[in-house]
C-alpha positions as CSV (number, residue, x, y, z in Angstrom):
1,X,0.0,0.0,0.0
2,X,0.7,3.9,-0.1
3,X,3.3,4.6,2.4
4,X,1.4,6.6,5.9
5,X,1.8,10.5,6.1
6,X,3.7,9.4,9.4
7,X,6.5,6.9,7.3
8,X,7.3,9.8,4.4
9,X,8.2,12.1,7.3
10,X,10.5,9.4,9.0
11,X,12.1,8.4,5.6
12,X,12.4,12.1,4.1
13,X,13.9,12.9,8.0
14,X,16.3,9.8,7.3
15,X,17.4,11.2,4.1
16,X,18.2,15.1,4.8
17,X,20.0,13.9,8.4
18,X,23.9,14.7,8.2
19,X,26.2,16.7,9.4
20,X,25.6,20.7,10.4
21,X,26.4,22.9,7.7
22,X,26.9,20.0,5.1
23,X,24.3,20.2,2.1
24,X,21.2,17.6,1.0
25,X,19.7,18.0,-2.6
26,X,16.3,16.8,-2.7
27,X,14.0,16.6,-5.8
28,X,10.0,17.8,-4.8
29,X,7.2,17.3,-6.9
30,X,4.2,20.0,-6.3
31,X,1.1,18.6,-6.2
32,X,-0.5,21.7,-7.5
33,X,1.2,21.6,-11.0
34,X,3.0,18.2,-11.4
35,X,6.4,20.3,-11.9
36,X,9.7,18.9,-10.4
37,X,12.3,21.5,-8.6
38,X,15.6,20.3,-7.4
39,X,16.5,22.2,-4.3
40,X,19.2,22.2,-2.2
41,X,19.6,22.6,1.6
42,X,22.1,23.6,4.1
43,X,22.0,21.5,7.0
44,X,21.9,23.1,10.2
45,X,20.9,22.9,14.2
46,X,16.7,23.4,14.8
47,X,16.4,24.6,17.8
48,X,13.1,22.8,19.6
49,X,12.5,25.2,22.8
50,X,10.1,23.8,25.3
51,X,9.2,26.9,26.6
52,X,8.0,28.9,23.4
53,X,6.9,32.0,25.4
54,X,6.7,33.6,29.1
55,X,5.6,37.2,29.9
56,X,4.0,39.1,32.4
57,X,0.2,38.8,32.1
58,X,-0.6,42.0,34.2
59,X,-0.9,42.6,37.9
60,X,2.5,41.2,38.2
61,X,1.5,37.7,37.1
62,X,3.8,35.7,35.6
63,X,3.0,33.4,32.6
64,X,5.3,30.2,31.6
65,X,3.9,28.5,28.4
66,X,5.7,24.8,29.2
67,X,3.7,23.4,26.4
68,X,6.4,21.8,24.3
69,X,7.6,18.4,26.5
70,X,10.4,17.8,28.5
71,X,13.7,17.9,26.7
72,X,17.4,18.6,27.4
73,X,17.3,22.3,28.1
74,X,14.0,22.2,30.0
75,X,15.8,23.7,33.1
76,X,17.5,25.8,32.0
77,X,15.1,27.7,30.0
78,X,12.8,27.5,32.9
79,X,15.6,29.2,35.3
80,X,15.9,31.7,33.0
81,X,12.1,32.3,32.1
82,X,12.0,32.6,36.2
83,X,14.5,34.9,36.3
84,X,13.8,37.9,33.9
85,X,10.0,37.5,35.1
86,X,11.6,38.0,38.9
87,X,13.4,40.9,37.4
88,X,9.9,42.2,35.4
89,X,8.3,42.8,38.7
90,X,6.5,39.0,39.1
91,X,4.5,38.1,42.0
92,X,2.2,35.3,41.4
93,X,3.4,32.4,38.5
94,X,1.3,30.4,36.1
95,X,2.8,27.5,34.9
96,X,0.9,26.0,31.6
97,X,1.1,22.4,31.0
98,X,-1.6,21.8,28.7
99,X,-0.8,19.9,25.6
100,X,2.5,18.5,27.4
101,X,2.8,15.1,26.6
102,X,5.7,14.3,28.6
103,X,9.8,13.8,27.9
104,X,12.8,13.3,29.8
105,X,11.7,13.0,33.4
106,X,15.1,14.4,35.1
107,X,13.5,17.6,33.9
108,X,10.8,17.4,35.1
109,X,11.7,16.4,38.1
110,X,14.1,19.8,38.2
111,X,11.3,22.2,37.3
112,X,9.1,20.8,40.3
113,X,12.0,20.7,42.8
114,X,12.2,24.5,42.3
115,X,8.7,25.2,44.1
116,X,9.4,22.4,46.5
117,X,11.9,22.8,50.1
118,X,14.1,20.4,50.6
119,X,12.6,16.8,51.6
120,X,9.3,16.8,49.5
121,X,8.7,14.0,47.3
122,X,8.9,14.5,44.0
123,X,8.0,10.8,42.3
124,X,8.3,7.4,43.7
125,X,8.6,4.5,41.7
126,X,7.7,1.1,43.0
127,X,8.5,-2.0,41.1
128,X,7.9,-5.7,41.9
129,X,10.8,-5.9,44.8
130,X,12.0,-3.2,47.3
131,X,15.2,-3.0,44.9
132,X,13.4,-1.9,41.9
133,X,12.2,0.8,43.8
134,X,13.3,4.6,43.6
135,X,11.7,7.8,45.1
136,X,13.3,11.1,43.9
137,X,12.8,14.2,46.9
138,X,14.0,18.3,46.5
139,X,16.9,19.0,47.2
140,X,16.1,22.7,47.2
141,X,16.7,24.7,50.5
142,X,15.8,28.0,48.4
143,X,12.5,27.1,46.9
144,X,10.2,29.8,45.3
145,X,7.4,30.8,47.4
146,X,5.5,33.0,45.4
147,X,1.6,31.6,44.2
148,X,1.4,29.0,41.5
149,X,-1.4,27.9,39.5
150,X,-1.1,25.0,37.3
151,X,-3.1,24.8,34.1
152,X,-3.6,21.4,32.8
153,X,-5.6,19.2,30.0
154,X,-6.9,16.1,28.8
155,X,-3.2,15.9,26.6
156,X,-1.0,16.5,29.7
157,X,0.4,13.6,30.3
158,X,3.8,11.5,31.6
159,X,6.8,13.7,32.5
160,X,4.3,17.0,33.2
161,X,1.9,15.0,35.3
162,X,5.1,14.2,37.5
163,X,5.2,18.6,38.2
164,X,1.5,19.1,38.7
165,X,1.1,16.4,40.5
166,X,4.4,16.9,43.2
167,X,3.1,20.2,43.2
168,X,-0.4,19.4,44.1
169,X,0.4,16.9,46.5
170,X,2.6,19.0,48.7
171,X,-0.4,21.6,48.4
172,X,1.9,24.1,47.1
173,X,-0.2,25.0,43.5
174,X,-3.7,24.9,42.6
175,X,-4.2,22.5,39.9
């Protein structure tokens, strides 16, 4: 059969992969007029934020739009987000998880362990024996104390459940 929408996107992703800066020629067809272009590409670094905006709303309330998943660089663009909203006057934070269908957990586990002292869980994990379980607590002896409000939606899910869910189970956000 026709290959899925889903397999073209893996196997054109496969083919234009390489090394930054390196080129890829690829030959498109337009559906519109049947014409064939060659075109060639410059290979380079995409740059997949998970924080894609924060702002002051008004009234000194703070807006992080965490929308994007869990990645590598989760942290640190939430420190910074935290920071220049401290620095814009913030006083109250909303933290937006809707649409967040998870990622890497560490992060996760980071962004909640900001809001939480040192000593509150985080996430336990309990597996079939006593060695297969895990619990990950704060370690933060600074945590933020300003209000939080947690938005969340039928698509948050995984790695962002683990940060409303801390959160709401210390009492320290309204969900």
């Amino acid at each position: 059969g026709a290959p899925t929408a889903g397999k073209l996107a893996d196997a054109v992703g496969e083919m234009i992969r390489g090394s930054v800066g390196s080129t890829v020629r690829l030959q498109v067809e337009r559906s519109s007029t049947g014409r064939i272009e060659n075109i060639e590409l410059r290979r380079g670094i995409v740059p997949q934020p998970s924080i894609p905006d924060y702002y002051i709303i008004r009234d000194n309330v703070g807006y992080i739009d965490l929308s994007e998943g869990f990645n590598y660089t989760t942290n640190a663009e939430f420190t910074k987000a935290l920071q220049e909203l401290h620095r814009s006057g913030m006083r109250s934070l909303i933290i937006d998880l809707r649409g967040n269908g998870g990622g890497i957990v560490d992060q996760a586990i980071k962004v909640a362990e900001k809001f939480l002292p040192a000593g509150s869980l985080i996430l336990s994990e309990r597996g079939r024996t006593s060695a297969d379980s895990r619990e990950w607590r704060s370690n933060n002896p600074t945590p933020e104390t300003l209000p939080l409000v947690v938005l969340v939606d039928e698509n948050t899910a995984s790695a962002s459940e683990i940060v409303a869910g801390a959160l709401q189970d210390s009492d320290r956000a309204l969900i």
